[in-house]
PDB file of N, CA, C and O in Angstrom:
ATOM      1  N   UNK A   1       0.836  -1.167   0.000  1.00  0.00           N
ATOM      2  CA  UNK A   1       0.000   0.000   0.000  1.00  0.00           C
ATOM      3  C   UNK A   1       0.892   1.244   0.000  1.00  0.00           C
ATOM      4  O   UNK A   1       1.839   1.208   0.785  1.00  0.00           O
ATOM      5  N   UNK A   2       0.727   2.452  -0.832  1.00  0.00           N
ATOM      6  CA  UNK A   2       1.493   3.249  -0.945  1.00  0.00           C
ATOM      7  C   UNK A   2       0.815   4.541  -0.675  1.00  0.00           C
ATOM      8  O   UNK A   2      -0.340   4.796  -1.015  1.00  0.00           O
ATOM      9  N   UNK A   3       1.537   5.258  -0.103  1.00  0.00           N
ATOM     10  CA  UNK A   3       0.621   6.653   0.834  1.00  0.00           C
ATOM     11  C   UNK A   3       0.338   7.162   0.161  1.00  0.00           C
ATOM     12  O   UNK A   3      -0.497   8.035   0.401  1.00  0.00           O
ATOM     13  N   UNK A   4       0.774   6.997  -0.994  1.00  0.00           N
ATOM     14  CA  UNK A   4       0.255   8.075  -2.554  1.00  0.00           C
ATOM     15  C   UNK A   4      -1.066   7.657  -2.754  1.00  0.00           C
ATOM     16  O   UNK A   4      -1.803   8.628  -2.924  1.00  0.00           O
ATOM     17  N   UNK A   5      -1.634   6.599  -2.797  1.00  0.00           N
ATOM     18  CA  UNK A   5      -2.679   5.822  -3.000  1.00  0.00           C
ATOM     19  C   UNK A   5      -3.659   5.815  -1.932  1.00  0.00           C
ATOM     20  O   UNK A   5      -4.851   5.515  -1.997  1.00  0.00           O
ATOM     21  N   UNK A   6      -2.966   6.194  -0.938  1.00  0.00           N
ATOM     22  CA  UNK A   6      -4.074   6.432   0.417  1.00  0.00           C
ATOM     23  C   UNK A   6      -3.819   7.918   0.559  1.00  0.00           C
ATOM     24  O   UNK A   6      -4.477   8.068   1.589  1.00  0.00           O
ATOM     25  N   UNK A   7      -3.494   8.766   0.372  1.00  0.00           N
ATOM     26  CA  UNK A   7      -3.583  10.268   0.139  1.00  0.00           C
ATOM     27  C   UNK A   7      -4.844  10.984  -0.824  1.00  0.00           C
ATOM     28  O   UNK A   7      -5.090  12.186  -0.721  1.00  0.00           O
ATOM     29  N   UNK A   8      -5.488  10.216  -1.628  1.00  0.00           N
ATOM     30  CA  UNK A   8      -5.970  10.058  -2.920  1.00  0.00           C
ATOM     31  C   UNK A   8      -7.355   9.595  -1.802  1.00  0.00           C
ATOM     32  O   UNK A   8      -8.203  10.486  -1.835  1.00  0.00           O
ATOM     33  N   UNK A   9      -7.664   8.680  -1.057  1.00  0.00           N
ATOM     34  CA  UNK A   9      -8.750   8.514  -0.328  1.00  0.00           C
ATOM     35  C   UNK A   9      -9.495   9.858   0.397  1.00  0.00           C
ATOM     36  O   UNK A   9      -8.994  10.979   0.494  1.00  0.00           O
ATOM     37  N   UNK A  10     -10.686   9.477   0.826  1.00  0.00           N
ATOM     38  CA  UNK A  10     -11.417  10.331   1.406  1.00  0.00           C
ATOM     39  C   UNK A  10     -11.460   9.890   3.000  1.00  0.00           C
ATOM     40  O   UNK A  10     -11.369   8.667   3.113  1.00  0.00           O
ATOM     41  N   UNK A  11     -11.548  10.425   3.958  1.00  0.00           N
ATOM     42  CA  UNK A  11     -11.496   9.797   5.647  1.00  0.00           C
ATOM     43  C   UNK A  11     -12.272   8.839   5.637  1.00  0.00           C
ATOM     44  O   UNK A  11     -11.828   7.751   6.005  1.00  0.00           O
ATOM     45  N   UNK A  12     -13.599   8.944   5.234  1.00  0.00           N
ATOM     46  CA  UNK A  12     -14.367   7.761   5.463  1.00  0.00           C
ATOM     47  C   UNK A  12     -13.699   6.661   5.123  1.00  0.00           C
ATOM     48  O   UNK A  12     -13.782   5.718   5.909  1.00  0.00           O
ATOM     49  N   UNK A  13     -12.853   6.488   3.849  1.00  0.00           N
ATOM     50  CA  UNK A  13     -12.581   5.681   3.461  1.00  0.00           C
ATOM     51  C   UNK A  13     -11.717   5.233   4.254  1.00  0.00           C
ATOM     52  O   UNK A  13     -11.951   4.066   4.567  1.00  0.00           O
ATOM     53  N   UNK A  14     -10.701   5.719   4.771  1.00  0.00           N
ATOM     54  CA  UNK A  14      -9.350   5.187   5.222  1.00  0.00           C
ATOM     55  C   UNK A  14     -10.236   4.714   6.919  1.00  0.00           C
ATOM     56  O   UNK A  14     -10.145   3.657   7.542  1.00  0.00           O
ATOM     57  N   UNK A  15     -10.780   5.556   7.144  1.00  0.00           N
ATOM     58  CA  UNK A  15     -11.363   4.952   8.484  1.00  0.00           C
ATOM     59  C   UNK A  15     -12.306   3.433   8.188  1.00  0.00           C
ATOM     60  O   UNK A  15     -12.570   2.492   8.936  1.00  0.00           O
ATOM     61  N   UNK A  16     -12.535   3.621   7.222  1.00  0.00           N
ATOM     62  CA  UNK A  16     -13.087   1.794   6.933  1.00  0.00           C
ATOM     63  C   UNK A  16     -11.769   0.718   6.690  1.00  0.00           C
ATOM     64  O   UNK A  16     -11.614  -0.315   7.341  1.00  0.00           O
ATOM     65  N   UNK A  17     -11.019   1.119   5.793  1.00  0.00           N
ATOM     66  CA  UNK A  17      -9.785   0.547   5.446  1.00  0.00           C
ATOM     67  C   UNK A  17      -9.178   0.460   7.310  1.00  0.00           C
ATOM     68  O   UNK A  17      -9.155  -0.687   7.755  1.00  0.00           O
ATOM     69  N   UNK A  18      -8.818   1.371   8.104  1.00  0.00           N
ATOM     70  CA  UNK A  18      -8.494   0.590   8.847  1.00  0.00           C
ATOM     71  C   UNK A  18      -9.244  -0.388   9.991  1.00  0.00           C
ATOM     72  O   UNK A  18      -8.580  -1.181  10.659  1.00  0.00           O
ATOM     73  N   UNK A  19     -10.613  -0.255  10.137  1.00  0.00           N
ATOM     74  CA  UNK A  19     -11.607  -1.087  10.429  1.00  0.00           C
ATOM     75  C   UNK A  19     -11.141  -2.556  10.299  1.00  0.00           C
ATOM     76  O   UNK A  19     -10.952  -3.412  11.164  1.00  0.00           O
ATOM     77  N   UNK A  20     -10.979  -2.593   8.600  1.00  0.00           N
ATOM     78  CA  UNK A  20     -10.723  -4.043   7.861  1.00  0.00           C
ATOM     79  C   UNK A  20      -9.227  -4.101   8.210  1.00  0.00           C
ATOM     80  O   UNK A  20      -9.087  -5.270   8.571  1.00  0.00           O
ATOM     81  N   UNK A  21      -8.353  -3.660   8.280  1.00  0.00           N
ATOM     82  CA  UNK A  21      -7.364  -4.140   9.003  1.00  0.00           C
ATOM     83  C   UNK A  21      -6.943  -4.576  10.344  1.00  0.00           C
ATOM     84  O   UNK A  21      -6.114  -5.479  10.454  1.00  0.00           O
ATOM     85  N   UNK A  22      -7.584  -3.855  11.624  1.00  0.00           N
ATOM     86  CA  UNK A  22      -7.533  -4.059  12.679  1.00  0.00           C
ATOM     87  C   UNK A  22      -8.374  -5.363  12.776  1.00  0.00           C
ATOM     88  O   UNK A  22      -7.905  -6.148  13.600  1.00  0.00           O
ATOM     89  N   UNK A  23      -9.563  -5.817  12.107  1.00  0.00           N
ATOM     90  CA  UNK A  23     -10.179  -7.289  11.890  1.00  0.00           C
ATOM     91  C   UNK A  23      -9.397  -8.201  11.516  1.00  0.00           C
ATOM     92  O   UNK A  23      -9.573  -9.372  11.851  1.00  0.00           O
ATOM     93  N   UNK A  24      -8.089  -7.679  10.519  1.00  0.00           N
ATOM     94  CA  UNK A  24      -7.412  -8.901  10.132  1.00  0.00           C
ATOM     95  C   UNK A  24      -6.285  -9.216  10.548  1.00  0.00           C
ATOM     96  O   UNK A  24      -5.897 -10.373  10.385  1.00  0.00           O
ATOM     97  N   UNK A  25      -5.409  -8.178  11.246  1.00  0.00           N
ATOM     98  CA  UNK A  25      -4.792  -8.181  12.200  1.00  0.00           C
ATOM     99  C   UNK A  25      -5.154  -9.138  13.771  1.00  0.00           C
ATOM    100  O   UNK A  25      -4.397  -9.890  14.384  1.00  0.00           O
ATOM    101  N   UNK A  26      -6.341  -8.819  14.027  1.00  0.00           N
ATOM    102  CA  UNK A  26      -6.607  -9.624  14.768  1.00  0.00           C
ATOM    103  C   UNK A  26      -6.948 -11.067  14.663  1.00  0.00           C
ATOM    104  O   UNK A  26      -6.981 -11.758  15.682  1.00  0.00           O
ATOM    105  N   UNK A  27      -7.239 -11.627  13.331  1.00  0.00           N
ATOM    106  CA  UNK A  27      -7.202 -13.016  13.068  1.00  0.00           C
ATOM    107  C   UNK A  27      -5.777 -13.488  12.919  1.00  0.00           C
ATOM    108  O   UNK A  27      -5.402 -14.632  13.174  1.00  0.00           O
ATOM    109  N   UNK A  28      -4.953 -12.417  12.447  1.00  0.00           N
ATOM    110  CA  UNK A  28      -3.639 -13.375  11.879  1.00  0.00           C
ATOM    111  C   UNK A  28      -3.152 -13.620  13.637  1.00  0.00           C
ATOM    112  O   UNK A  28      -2.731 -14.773  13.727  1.00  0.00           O
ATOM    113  N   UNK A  29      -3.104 -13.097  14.635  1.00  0.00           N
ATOM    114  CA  UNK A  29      -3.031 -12.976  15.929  1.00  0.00           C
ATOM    115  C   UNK A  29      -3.220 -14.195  16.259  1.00  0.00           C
ATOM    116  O   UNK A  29      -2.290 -14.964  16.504  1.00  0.00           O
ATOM    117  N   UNK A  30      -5.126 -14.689  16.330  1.00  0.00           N
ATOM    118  CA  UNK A  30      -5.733 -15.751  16.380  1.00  0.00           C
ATOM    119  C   UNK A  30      -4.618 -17.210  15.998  1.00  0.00           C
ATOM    120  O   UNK A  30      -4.104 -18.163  16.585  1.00  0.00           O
ATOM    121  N   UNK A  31      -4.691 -16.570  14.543  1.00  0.00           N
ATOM    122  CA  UNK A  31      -4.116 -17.890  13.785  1.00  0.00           C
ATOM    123  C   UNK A  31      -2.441 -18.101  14.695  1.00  0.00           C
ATOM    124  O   UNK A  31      -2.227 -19.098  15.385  1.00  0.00           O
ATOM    125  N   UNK A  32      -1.593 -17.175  14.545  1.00  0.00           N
ATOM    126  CA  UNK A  32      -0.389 -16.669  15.294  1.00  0.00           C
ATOM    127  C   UNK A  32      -0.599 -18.030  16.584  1.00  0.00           C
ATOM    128  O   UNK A  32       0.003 -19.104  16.604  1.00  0.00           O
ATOM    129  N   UNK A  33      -1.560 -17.571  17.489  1.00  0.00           N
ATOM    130  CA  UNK A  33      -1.675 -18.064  18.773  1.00  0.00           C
ATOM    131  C   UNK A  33      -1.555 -19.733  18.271  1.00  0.00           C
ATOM    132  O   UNK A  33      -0.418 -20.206  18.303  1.00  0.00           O
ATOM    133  N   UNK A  34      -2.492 -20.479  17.890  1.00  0.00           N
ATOM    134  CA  UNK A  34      -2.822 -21.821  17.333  1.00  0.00           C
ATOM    135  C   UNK A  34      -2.093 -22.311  16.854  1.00  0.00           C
ATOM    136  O   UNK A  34      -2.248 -23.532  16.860  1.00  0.00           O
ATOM    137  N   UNK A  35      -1.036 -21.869  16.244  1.00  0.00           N
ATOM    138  CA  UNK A  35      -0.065 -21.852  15.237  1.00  0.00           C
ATOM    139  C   UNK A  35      -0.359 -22.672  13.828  1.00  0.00           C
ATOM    140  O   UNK A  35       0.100 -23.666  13.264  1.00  0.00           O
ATOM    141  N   UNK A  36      -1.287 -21.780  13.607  1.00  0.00           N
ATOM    142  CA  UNK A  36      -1.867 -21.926  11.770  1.00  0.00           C
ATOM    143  C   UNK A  36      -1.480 -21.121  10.993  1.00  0.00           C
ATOM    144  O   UNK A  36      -1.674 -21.221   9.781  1.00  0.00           O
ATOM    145  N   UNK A  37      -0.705 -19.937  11.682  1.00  0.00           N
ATOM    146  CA  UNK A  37      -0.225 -18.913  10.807  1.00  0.00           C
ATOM    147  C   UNK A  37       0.931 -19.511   9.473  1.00  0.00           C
ATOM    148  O   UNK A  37       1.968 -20.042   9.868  1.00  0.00           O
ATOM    149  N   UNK A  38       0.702 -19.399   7.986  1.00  0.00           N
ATOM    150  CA  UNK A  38       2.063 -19.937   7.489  1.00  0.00           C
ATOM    151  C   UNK A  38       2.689 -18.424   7.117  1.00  0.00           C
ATOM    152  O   UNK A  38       3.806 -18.374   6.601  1.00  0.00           O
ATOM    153  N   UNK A  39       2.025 -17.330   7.362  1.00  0.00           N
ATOM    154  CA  UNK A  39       3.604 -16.311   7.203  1.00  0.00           C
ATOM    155  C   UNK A  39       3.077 -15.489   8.353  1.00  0.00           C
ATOM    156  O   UNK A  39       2.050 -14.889   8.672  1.00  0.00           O
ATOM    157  N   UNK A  40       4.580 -15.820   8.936  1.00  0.00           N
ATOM    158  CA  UNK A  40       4.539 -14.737  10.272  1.00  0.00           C
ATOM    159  C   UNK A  40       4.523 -13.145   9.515  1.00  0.00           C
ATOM    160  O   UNK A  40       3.495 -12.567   9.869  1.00  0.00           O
ATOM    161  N   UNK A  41       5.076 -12.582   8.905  1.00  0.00           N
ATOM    162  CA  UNK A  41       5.211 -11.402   8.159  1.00  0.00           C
ATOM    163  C   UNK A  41       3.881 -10.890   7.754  1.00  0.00           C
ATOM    164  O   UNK A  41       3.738  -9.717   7.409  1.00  0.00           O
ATOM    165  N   UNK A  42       2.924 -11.722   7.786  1.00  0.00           N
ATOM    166  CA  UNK A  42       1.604 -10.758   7.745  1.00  0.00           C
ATOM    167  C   UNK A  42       1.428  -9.718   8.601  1.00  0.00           C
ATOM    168  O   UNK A  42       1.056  -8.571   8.356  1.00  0.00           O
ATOM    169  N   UNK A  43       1.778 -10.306   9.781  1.00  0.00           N
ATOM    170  CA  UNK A  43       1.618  -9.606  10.776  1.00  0.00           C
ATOM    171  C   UNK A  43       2.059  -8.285  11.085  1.00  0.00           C
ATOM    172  O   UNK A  43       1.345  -7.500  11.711  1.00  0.00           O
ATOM    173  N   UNK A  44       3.139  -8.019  10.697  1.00  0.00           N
ATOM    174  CA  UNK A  44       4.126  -6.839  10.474  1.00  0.00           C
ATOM    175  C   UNK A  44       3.723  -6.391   9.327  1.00  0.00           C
ATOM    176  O   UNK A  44       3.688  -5.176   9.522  1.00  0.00           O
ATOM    177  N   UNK A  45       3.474  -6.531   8.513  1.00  0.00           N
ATOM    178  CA  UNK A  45       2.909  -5.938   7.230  1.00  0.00           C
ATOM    179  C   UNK A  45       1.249  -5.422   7.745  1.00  0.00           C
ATOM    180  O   UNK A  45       0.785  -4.529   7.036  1.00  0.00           O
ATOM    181  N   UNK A  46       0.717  -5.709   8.424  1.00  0.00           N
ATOM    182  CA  UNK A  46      -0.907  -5.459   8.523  1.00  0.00           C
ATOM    183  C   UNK A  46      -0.886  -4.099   9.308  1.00  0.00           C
ATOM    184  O   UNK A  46      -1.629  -3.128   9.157  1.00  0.00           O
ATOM    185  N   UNK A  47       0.181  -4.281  10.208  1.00  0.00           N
ATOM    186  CA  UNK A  47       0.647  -3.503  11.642  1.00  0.00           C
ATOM    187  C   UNK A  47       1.261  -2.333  10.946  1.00  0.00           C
ATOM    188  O   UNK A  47       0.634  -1.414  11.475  1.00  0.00           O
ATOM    189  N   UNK A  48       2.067  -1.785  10.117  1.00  0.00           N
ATOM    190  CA  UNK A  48       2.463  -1.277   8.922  1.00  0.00           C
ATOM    191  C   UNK A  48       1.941  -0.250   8.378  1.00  0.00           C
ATOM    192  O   UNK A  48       2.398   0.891   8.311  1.00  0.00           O
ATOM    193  N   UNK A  49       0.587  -0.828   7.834  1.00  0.00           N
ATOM    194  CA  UNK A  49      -0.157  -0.148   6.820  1.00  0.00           C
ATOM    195  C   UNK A  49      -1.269  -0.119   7.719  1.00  0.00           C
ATOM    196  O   UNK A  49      -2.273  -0.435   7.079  1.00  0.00           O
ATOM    197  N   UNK A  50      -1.545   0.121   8.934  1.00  0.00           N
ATOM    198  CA  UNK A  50      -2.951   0.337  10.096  1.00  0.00           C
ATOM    199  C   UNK A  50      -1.785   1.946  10.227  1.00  0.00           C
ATOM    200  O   UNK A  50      -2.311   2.946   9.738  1.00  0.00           O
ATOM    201  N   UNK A  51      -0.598   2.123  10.723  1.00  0.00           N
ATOM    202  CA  UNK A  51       0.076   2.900  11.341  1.00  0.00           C
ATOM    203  C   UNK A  51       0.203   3.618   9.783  1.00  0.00           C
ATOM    204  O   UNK A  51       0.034   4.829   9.923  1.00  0.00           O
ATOM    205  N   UNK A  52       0.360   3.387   8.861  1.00  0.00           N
ATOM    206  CA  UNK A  52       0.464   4.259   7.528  1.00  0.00           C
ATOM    207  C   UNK A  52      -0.720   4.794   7.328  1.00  0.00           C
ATOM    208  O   UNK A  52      -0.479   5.963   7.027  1.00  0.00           O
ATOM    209  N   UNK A  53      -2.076   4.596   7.316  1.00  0.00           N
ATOM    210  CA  UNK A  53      -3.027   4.848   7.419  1.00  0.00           C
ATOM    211  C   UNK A  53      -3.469   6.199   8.253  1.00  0.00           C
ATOM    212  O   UNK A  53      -4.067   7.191   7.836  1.00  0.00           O
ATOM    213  N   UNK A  54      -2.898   5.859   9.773  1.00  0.00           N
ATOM    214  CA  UNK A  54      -3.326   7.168  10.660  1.00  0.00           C
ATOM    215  C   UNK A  54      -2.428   7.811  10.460  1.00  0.00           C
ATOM    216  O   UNK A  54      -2.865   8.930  10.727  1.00  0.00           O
ATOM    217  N   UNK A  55      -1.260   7.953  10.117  1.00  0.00           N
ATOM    218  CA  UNK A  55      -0.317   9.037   9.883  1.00  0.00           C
ATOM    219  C   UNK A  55      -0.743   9.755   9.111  1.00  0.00           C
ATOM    220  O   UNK A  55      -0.795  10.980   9.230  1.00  0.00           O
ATOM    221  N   UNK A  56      -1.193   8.978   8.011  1.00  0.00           N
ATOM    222  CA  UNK A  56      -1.906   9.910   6.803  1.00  0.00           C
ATOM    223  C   UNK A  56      -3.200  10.608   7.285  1.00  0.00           C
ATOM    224  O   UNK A  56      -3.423  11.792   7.035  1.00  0.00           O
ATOM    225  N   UNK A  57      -4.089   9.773   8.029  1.00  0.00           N
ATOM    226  CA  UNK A  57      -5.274  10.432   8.680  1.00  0.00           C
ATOM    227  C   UNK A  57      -5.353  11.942   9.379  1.00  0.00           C
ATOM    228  O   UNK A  57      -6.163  12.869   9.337  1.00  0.00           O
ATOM    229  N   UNK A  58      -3.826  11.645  10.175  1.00  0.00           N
ATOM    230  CA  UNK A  58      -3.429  12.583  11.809  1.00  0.00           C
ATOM    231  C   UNK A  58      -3.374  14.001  10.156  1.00  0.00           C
ATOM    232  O   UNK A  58      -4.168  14.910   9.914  1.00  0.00           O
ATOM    233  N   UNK A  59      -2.071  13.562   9.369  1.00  0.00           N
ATOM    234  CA  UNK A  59      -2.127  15.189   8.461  1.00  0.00           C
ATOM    235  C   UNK A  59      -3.250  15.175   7.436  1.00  0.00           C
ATOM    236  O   UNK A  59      -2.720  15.710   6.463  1.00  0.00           O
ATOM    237  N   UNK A  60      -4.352  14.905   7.137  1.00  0.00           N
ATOM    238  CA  UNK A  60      -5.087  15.423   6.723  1.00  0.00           C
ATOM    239  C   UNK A  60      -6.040  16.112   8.072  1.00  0.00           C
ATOM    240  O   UNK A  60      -6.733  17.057   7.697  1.00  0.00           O
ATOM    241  N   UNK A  61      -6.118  15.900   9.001  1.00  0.00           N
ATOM    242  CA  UNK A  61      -6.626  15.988  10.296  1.00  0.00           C
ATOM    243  C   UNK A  61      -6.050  17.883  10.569  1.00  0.00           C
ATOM    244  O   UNK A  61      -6.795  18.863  10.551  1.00  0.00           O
ATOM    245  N   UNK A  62      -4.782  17.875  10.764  1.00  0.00           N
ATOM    246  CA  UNK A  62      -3.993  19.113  11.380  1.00  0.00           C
ATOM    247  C   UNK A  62      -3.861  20.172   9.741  1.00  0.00           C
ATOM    248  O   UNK A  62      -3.773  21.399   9.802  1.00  0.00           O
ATOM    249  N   UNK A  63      -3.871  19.455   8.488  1.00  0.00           N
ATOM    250  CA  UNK A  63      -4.180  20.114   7.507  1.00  0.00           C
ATOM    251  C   UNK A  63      -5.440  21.380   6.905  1.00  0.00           C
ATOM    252  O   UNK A  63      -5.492  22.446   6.292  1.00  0.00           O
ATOM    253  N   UNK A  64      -6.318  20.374   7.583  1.00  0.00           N
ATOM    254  CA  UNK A  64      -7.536  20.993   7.707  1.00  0.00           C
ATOM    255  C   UNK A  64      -7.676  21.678   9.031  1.00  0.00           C
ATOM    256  O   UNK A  64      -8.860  21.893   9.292  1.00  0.00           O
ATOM    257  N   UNK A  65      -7.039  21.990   9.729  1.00  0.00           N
ATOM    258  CA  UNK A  65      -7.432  22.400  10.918  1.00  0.00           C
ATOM    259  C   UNK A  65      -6.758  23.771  10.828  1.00  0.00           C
ATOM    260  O   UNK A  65      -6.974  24.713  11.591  1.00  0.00           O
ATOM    261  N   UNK A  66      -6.059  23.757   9.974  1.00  0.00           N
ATOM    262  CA  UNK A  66      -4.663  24.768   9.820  1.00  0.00           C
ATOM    263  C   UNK A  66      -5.228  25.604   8.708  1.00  0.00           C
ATOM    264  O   UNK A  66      -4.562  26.521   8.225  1.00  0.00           O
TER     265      UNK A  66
END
């Protein structure tokens, strides 16, 4: 996911986008625990782009505020 591409979103959107990530984050967790996970690296990748997401959120946030 590239911030260029989530810059280009509208809030609603990215606030759904991270909705669906924090859901899947929390399964790979699930799976993690059980040990069904076959790539640990999801995990860090999901964790990633949730935190790329609000960064982008926080400056459109202080952008508009400004």
């Amino acid at each position: 996911m590239k911030a260029a591409d989530l810059r280009a979103k509208t809030s609603e959107e990215l606030k759904a986008m991270v909705t669906e990530l924090l859901r899947e984050q929390f399964n790979l967790r699930m799976q993690n625990g059980s040990g069904q996970l076959a790539k640990p690296s999801q995990i860090k990748t999901v964790r990633r782009d949730i935190a790329r997401i609000k960064t982008i959120m926080k400056e459109m946030e202080t952008a508009s505020s400004s």
